[in-house]
NUSE-388520 format. One line per 10 residues: their letters; for each residue x, y, z of N, C-alpha, C. Coordinates in pm, whole numbers. Layout:
// NUSE-388520
a = X:Y:Z:X:Y:Z:X:Y:Z ~ ...
//
This chain:
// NUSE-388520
xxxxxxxxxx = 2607:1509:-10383:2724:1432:-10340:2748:1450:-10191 ~ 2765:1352:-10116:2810:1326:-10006:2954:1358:-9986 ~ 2969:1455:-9864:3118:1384:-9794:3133:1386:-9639 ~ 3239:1303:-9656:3260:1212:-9557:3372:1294:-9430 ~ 3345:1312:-9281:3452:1324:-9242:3503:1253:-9142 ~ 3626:1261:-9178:3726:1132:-9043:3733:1237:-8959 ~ 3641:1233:-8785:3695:1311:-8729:3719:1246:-8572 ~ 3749:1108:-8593:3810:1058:-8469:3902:1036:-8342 ~ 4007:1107:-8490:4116:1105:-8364:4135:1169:-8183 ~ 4256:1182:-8162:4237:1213:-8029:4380:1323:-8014
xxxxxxxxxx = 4418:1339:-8178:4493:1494:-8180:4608:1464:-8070 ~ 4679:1338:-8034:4767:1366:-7895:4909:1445:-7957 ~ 4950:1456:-8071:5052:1542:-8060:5015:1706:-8102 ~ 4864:1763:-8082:4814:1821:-8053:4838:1964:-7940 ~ 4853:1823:-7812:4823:1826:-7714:4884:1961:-7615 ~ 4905:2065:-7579:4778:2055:-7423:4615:2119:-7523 ~ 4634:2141:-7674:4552:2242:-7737:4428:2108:-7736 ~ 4407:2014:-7764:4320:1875:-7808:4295:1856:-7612 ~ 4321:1940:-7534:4259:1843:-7435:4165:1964:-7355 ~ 4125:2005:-7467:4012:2156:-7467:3874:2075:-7504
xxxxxxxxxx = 3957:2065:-7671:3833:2049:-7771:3862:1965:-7821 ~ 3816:1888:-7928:3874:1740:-8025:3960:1849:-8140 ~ 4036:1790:-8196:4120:1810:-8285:4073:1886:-8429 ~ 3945:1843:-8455:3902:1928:-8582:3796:2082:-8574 ~ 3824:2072:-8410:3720:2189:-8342:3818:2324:-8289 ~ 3972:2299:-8351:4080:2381:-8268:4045:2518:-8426 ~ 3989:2641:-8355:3991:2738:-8432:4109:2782:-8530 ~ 4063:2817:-8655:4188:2888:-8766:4112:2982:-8786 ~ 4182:3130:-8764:4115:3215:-8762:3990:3245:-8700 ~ 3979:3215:-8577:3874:3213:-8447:3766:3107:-8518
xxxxxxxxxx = 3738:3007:-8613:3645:2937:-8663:3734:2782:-8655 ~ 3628:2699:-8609:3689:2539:-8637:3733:2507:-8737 ~ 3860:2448:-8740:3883:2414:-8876:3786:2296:-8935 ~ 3731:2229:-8878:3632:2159:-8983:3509:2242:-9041 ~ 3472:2372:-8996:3402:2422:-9071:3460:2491:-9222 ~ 3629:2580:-9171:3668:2580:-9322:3679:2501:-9370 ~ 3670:2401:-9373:3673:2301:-9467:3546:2283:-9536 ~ 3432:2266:-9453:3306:2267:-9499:3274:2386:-9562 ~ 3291:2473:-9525:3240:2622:-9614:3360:2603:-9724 ~ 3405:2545:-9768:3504:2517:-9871:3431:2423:-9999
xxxxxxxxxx = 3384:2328:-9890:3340:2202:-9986:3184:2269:-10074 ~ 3169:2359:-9983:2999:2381:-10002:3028:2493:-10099 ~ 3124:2572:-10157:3173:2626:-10246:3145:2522:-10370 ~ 3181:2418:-10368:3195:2328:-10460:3066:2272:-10486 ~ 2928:2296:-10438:2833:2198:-10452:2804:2097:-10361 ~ 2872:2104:-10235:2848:1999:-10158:2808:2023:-10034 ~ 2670:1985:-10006:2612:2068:-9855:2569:1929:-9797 ~ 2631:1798:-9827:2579:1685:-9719:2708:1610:-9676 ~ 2705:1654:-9525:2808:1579:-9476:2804:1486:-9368 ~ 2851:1380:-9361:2833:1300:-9287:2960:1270:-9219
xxxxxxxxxx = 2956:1282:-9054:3069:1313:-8921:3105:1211:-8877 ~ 3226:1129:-8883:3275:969:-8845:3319:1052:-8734 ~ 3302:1025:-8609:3376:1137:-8482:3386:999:-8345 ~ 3410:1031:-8231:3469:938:-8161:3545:1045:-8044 ~ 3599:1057:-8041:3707:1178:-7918:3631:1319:-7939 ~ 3571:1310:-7817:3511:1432:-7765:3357:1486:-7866 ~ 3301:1389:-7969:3233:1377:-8051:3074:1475:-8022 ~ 3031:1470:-7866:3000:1583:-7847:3004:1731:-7867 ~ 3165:1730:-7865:3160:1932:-7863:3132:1970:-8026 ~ 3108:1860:-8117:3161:1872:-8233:2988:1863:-8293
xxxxxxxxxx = 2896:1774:-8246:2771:1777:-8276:2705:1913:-8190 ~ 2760:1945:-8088:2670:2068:-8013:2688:2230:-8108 ~ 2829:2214:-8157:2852:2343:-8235:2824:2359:-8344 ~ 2787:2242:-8452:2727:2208:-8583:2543:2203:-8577 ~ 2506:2097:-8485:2359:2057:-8477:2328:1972:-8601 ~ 2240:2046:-8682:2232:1944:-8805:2297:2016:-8948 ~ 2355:2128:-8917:2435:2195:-9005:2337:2331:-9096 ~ 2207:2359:-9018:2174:2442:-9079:2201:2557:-9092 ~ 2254:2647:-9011:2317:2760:-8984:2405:2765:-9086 ~ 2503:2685:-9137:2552:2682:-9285:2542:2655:-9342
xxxxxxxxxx = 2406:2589:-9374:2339:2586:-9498:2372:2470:-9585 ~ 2356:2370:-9461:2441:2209:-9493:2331:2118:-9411 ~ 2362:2037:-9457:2255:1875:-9401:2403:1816:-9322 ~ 2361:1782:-9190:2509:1689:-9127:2452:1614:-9062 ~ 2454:1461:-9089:2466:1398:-8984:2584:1296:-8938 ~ 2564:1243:-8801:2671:1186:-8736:2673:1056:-8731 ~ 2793:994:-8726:2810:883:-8708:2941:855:-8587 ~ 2881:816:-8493:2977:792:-8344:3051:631:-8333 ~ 3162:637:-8339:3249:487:-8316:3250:474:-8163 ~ 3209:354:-8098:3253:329:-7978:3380:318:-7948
xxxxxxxxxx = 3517:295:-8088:3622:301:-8039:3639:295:-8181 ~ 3779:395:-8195:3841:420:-8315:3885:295:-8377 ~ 3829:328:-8554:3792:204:-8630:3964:189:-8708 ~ 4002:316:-8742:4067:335:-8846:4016:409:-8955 ~ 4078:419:-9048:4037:516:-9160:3933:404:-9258 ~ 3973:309:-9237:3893:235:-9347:3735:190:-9263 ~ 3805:142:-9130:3681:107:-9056:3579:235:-9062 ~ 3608:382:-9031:3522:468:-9018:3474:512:-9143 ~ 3528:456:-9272:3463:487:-9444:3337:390:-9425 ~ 3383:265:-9384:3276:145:-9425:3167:193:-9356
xxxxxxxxxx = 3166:241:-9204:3080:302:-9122:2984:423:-9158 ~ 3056:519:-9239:2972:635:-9229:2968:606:-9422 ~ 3024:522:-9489:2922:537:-9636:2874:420:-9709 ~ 2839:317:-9559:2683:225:-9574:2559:277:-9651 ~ 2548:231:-9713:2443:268:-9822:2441:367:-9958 ~ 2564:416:-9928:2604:499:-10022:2599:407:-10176 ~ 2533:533:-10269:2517:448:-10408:2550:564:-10522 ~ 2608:638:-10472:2705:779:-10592:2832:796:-10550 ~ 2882:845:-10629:3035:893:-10564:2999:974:-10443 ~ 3164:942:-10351:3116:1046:-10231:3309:1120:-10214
xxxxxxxxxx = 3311:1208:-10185:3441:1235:-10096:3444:1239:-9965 ~ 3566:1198:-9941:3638:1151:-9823:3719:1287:-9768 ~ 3725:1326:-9606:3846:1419:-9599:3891:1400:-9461 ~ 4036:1367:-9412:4094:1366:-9314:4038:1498:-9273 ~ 4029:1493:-9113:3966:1602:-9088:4071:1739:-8975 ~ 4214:1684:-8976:4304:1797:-8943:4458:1830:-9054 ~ 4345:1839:-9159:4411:1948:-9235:4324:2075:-9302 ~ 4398:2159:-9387:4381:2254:-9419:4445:2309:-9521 ~ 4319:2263:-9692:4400:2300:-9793:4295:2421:-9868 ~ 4300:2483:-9985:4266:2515:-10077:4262:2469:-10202
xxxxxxxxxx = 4238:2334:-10220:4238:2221:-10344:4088:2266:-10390 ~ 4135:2276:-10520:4034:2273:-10606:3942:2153:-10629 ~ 3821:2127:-10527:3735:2014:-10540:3669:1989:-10691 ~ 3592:2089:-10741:3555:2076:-10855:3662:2033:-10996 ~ 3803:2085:-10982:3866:2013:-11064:3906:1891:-11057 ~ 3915:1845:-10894:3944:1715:-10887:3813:1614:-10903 ~ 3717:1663:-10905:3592:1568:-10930:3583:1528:-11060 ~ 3595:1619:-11160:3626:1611:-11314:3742:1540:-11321 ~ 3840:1564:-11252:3971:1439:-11316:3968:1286:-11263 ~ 3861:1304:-11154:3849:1182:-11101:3717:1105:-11209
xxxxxxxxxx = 3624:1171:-11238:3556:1139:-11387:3602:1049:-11476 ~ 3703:1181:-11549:3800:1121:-11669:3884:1015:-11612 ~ 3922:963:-11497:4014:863:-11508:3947:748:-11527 ~ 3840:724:-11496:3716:598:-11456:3787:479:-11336 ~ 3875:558:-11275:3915:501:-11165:3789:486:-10980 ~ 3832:374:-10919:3759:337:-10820:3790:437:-10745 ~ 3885:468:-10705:3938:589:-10631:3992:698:-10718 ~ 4054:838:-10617:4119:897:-10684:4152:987:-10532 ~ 4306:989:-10550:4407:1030:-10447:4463:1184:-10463 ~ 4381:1247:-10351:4451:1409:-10373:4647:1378:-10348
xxxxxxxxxx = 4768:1404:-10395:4849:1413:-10333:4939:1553:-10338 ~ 4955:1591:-10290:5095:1716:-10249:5238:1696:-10251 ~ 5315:1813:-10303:5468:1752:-10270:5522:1818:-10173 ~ 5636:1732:-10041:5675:1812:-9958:5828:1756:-9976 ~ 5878:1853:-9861:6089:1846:-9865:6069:1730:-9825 ~ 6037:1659:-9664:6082:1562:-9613:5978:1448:-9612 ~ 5939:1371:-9668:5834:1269:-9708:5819:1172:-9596 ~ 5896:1147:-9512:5925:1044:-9419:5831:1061:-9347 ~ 5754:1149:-9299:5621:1176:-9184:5464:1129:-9261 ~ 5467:1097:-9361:5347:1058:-9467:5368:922:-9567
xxxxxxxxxx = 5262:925:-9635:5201:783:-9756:5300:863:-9840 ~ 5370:806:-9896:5392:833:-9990:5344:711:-10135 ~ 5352:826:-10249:5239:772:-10346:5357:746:-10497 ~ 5373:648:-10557:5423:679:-10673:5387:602:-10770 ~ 5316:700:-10905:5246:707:-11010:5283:635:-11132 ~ 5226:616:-11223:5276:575:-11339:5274:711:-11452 ~ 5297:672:-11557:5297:800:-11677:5162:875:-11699 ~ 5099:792:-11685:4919:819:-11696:4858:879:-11592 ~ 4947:872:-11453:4851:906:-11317:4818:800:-11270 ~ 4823:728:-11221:4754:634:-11173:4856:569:-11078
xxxxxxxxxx = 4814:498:-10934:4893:477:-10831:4982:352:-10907 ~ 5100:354:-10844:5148:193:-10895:5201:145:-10762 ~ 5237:227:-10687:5304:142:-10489:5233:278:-10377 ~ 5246:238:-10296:5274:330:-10129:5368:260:-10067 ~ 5408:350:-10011:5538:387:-9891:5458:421:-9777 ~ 5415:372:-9677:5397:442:-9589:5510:460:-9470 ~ 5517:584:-9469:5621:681:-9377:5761:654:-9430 ~ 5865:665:-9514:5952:564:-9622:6061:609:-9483 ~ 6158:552:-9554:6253:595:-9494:6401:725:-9582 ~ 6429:880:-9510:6505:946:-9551:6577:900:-9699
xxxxxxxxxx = 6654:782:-9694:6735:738:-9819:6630:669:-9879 ~ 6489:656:-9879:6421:595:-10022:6369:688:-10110 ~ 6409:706:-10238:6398:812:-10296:6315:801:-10428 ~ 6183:733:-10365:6065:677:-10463:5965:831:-10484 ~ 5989:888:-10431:5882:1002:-10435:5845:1066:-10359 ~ 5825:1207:-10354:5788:1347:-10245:5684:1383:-10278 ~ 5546:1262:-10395:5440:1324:-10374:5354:1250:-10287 ~ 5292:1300:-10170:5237:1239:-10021:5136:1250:-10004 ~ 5040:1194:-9959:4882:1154:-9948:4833:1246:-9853 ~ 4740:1352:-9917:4662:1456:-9882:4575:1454:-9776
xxxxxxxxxx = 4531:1344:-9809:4389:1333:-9693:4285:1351:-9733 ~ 4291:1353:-9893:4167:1390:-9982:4104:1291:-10054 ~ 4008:1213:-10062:3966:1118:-10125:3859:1120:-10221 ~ 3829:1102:-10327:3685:1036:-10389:3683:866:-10461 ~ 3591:875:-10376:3579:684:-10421:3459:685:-10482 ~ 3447:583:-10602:3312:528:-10605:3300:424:-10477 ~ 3117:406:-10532:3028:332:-10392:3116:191:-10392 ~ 3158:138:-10473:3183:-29:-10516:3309:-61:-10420 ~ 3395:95:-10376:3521:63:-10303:3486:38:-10107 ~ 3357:-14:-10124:3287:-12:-9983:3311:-136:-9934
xxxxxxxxxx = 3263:-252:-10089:3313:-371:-10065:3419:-452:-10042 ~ 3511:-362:-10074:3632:-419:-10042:3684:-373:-9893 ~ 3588:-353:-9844:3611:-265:-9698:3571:-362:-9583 ~ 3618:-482:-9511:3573:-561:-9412:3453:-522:-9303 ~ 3364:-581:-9267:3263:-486:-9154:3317:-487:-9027 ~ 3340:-373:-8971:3367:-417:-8806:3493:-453:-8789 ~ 3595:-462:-8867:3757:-413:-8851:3782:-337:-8844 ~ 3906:-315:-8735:3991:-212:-8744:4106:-196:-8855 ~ 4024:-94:-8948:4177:-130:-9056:4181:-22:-9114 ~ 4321:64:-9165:4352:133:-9272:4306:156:-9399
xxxxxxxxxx = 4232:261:-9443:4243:241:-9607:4384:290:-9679 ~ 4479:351:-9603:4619:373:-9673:4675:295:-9666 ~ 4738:172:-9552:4793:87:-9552:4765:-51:-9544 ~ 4579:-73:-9602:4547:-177:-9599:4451:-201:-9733 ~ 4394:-108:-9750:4237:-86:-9885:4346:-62:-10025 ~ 4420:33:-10019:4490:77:-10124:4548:-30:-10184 ~ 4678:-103:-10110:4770:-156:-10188:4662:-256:-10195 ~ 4556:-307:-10156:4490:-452:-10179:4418:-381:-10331 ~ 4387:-307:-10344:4321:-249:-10495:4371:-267:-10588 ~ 4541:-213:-10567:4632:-240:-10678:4633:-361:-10687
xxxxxxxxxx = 4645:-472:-10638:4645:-590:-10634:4586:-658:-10735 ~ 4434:-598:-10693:4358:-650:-10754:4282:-579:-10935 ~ 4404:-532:-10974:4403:-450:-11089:4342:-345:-11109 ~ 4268:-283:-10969:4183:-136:-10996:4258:-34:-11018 ~ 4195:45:-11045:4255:188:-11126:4235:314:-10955 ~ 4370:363:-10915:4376:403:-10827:4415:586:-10890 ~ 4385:673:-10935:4398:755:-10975:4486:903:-10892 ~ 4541:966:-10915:4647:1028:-10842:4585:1200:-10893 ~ 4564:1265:-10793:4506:1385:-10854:4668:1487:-10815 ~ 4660:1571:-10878:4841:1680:-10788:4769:1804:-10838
xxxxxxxxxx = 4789:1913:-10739:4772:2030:-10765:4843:2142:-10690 ~ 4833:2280:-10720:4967:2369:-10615:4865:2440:-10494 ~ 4779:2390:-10503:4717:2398:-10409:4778:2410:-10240 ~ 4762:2544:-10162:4746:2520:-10010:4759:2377:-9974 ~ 4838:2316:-9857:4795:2225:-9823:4920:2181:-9666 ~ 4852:2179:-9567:4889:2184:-9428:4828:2020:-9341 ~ 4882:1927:-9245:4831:1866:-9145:4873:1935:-9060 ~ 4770:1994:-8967:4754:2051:-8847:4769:1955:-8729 ~ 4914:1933:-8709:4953:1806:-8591:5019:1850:-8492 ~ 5038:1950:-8501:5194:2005:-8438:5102:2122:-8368
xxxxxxxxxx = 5173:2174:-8285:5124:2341:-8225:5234:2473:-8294 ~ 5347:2396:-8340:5436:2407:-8444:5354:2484:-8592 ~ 5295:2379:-8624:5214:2369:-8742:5089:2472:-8759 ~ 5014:2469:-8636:4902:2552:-8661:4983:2650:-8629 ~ 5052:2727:-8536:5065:2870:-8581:5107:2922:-8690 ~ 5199:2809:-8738:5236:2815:-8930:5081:2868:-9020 ~ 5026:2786:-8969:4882:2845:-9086:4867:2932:-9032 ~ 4823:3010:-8937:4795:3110:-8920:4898:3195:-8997 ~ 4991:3201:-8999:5118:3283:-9048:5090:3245:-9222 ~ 5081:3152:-9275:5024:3138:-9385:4915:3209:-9440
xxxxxxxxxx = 4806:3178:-9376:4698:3242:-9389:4671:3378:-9420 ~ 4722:3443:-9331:4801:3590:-9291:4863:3677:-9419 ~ 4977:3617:-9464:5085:3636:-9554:5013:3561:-9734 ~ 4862:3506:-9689:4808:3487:-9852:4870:3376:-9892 ~ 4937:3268:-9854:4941:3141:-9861:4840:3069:-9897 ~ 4763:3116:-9797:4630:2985:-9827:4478:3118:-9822 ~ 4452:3068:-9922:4280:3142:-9946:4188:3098:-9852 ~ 4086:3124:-9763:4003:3097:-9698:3879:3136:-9760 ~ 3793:3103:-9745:3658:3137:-9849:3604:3273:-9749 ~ 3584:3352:-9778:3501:3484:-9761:3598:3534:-9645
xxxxxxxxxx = 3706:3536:-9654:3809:3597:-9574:3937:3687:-9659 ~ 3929:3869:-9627:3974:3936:-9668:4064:3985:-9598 ~ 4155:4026:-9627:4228:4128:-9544:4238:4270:-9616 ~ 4239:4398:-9507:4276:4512:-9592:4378:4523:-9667 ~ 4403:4673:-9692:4546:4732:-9756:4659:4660:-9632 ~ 4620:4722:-9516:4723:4739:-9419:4698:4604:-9395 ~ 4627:4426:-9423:4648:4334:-9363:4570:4331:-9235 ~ 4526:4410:-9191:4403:4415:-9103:4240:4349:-9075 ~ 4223:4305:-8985:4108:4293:-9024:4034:4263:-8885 ~ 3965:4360:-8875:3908:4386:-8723:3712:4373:-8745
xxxxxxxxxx = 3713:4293:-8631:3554:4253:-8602:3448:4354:-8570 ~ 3330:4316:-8532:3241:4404:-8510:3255:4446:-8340 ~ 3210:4559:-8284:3226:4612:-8129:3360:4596:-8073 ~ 3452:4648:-8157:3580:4639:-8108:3632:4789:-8087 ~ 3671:4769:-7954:3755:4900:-7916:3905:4903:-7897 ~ 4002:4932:-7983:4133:5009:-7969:4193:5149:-7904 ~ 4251:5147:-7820:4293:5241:-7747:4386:5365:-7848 ~ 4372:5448:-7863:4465:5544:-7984:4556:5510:-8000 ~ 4663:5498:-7801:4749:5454:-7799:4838:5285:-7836 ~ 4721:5230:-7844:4778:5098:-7886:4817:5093:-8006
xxxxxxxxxx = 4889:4977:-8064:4980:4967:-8238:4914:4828:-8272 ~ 4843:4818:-8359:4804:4731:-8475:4928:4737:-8595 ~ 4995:4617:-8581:5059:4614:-8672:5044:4486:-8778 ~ 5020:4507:-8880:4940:4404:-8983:5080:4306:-9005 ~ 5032:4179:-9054:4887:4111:-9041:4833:4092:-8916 ~ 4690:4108:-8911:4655:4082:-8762:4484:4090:-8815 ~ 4440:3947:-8710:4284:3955:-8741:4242:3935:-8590 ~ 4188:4068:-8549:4086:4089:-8447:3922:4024:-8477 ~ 3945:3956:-8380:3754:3918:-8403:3625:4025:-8309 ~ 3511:3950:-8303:3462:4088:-8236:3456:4093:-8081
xxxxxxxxxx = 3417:4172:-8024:3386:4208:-7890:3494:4208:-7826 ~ 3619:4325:-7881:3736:4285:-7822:3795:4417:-7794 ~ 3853:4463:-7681:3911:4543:-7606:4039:4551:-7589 ~ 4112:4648:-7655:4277:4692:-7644:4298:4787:-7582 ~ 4378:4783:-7454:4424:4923:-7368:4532:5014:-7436 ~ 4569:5079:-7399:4629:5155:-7454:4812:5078:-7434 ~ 4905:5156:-7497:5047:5132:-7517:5104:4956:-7520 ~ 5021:4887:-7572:4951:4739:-7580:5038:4720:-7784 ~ 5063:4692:-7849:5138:4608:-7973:5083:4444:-8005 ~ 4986:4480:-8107:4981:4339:-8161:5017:4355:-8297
xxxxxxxxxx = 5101:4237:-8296:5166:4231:-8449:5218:4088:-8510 ~ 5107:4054:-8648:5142:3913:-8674:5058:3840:-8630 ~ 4928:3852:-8561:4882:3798:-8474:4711:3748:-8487 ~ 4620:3650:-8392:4548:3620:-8436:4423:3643:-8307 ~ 4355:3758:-8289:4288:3777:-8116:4159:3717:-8160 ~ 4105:3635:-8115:3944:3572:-8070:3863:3704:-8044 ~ 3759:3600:-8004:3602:3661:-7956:3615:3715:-7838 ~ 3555:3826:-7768:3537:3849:-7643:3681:3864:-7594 ~ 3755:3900:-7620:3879:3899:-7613:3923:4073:-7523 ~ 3989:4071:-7368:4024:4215:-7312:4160:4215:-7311
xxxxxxxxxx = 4288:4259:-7365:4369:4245:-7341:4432:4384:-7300 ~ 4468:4420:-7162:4565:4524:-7071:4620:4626:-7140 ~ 4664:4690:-7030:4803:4789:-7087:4921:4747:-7091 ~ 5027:4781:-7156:5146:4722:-7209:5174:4596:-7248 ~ 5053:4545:-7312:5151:4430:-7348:5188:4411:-7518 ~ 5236:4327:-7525:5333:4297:-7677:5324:4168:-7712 ~ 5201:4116:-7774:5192:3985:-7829:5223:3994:-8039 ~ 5301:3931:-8022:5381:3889:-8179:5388:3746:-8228 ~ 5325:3709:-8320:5343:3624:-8381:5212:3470:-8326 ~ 5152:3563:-8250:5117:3455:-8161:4902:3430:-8179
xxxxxxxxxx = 4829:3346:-8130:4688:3297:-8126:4610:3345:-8001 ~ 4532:3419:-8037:4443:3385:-7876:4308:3341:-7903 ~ 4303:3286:-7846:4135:3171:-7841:4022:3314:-7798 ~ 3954:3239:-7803:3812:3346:-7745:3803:3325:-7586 ~ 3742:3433:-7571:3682:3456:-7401:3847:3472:-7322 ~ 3915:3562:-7352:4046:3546:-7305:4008:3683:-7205 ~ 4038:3697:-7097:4097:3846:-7051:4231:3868:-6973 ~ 4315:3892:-7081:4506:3941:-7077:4524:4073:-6950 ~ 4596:4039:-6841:4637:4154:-6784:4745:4226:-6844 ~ 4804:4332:-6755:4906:4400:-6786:5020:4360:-6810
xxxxxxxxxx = 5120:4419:-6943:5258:4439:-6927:5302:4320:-6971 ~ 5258:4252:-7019:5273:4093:-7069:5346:4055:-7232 ~ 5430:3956:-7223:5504:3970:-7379:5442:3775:-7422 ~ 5414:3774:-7536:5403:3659:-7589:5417:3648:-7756 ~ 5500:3590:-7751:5588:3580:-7874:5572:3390:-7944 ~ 5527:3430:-8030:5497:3312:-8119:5429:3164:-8021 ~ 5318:3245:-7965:5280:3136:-7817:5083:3125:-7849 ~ 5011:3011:-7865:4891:2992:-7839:4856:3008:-7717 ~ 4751:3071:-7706:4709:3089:-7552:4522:3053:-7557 ~ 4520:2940:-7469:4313:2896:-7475:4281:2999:-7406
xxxxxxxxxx = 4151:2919:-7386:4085:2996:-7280:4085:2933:-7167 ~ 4109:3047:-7057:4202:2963:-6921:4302:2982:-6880 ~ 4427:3015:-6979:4566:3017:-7006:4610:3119:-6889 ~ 4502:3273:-6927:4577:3379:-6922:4598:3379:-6734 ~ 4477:3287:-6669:4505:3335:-6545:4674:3274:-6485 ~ 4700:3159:-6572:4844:3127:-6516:4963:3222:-6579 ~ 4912:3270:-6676:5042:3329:-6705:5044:3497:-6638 ~ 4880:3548:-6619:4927:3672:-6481:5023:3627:-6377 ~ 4922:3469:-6341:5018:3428:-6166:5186:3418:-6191 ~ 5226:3352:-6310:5353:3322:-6311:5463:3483:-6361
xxx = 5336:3563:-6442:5370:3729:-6403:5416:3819:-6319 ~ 5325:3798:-6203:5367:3829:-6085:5440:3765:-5967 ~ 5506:3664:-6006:5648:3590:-5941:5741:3652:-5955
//
């Protein structure tokens, strides 16, 4: 089985973090989030993926290649200009002749693929719609079902007082091959607000999968430090990611100063250097990472290749690589 990823966008409410890297290349837990996702899927049986990409589509083929290093087949498919969700399905599953899944490519769930492949089976539906429930529905598709499961309307983005439903479109898809045709060539078009309701229309069986599954869009800078804090606190499972007793979890060639305080949760990656009377707590340090004496980062991300001077406080703050030399200069003002 094939899947598919939408990884076109251009992440602008992202932003200053998306004007690094493209949007599905911004590390969770020092790794791209499109690879947890892939080391997720490939849990499930699925090592062929095929990359709908477009914004910055380079950094994203140079750090993958052809996906052997994880033990995956990838190849790419490049839009000269963003198609849409439906335009970039028709694009990257031309020729497709088995079921394939579909996955928005800035989120971050723990959905059980293999159960949803089986319920998508049993429904003998053309599609079948991961959805989630959240408090405020107004930022998403919203989806509402019949008794059986099966789609009967969308809402897209509703409004506060419509009170049709809080279960909201995941970003998770499996279609059969046949939902290709109903897909125009070379339009720019939606499959949420254009493929879907034309299905119902046309009497297909749109299937609704729900599970309590993890489940995050990484849009916000808001948002991703939330997963991290999720992540952290056992919210969301990551595949071959442990934490100790103490919530710890420190990389290979890493040196801690006696005097410094590790205070859990906190995941050190490797090749990373703590001075002494220095406090990390809550927190998420990269690769290659030197960070000073006295400082006190809480709650907060650091990218790889960082080196932190002295005496420095950062409190619930992402920092790239690059960052740290402005925030010494604006230090020493």
């Amino acid at each position: 089985m094939k899947a598919i990823f939408l990884a076109g966008g251009k992440g602008s409410r992202l932003r200053p973090l998306t004007d690094k890297v493209p949007k599905p290349m911004v590390p969770i837990m020092n790794k791209p989030l499109i690879e947890r996702t892939m080391v997720h899927l490939k849990t499930s049986g699925i090592n062929q993926i095929v990359m709908s990409s477009c914004y910055r589509f380079q950094d994203i083929e140079d750090y993958f290649g052809n996906g052997d290093k994880l033990g995956l087949e990838i190849e790419y498919i490049v839009e000269d200009k963003p198609m849409g969700t439906g335009g970039a399905i028709k694009k990257a599953g031309t020729g497709a002749d088995n079921t394939f899944i579909v996955f928005n490519s800035d989120i971050l769930s723990d959905l059980n693929i293999k159960k949803m492949l089986e319920f998508h089976k049993k429904s003998k539906a053309i599609a079948t719609i991961a959805v989630t429930k959240v408090e405020n529905p107004s930022a998403y598709g919203v989806i509402a079902c019949d008794k059986k499961g099966y789609a009967k309307s969308f809402i897209e983005k509703p409004e506060m007082n419509e009170d049709a439903s809080h279960y909201v479109n995941a970003g998770i898809y499996i279609f059969e091959p046949g939902i290709l045709n109903e897909i125009p060539q070379n339009k720019v078009i939606s499959v949420e607000r254009d493929i879907f309701p034309k299905l119902l229309d046309k009497g297909l069986k749109i299937a609704v999968f729900r599970d309590d599954s993890y489940w995050i869009d990484i849009g916000t800078i808001k948002k991703y430090l939330q997963t991290h804090k999720d992540i952290m606190h056992g919210k969301c499972k990551l595949v071959g990611h442990r934490f100790n007793s103490q919530r710890i979890v420190v990389g290979k060639n890493v040196k801690i100063h006696p005097e410094a305080k590790i205070i859990g949760p906190v995941y050190i990656g490797n090749n990373v250097r703590i001075a002494g009377k220095s406090t990390i707590n809550g927190s998420v340090i990269g690769n290659n990472v030197t960070i000073g004496e006295g400082n006190r980062i809480v709650g907060s991300v650091l990218w790889d290749n960082i080196n932190l001077g002295s005496d420095i406080k950062l409190y619930n703050t992402v920092l790239t690589t690059g960052d740290e030399a402005e925030i010494r200069k604006r230090n020493c003002k």
